[in-house]
N, C-alpha and C positions, 0 to 999 in steps of 0.2 A: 334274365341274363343280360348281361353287355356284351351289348357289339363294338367289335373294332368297327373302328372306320378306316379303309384305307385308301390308298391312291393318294391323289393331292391335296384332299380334302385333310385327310389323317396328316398329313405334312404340315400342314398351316398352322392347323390345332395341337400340331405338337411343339411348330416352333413359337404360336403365340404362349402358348403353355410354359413354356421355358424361356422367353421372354416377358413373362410376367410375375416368374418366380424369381430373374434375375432384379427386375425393379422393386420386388418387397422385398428380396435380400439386402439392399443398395440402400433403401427406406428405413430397415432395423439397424442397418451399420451406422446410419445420418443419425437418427435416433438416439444411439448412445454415444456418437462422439459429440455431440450437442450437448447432453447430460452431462457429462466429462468437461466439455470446455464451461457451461455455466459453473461448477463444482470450482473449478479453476480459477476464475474470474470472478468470485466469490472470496475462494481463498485469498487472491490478490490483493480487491480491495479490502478486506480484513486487514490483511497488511502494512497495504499501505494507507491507511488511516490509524494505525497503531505508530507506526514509525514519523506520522505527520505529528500524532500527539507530543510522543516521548522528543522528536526534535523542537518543538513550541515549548514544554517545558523546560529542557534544558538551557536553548535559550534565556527563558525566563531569569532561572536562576543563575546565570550569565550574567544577567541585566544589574539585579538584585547585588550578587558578588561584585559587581564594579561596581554598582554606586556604592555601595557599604567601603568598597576601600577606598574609594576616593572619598569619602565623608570623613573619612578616619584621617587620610592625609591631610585636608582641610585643618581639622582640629587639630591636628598632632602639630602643624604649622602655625598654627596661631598661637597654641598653648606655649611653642617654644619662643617664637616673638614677641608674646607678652611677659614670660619672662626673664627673656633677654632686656625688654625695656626696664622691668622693675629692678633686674638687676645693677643696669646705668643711674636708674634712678638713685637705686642706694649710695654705691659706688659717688655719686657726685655730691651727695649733701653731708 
């Protein structure tokens, strides 16, 4: 059989009791809000390493698309200056 114990002794024991079921209450709560933030912080950098890629590419192709037009206007400028000259040329002889 169990005995109570009472008096002050039962007191103590009941509030260390319940004082130690409040700290592994507090302990399981810690536990999965930890679980939860790592999950988060996970998903984050997921994130944010996808949106670091897809901005460095577009960039890129930024890069890419100006030099190609400006390569185009180069030529497109020379072709017309060259001839423009041939055509003074003819034009004079």
């Amino acid at each position: 059989m169990i005995r109570q114990v009472t008096g002050i002794v039962g007191d103590v024991r009941g509030i260390a009791s319940t004082g130690l079921r409040a700290v592994r209450t507090r302990l399981e709560l810690a536990s999965i809000e930890l679980t939860e933030e790592k999950a988060w912080l996970v998903r984050f950098l997921l994130i944010a390493v996808a949106a670091l890629y897809l901005l460095t590419f577009g960039l890129l192709l930024g890069v890419c698309a100006l030099a190609l037009f400006a390569s185009t206007i180069r030529v497109s400028a020379s072709c017309s200056i060259a001839m423009g000259n041939r055509t003074v040329a003819r034009a004079a002889s």
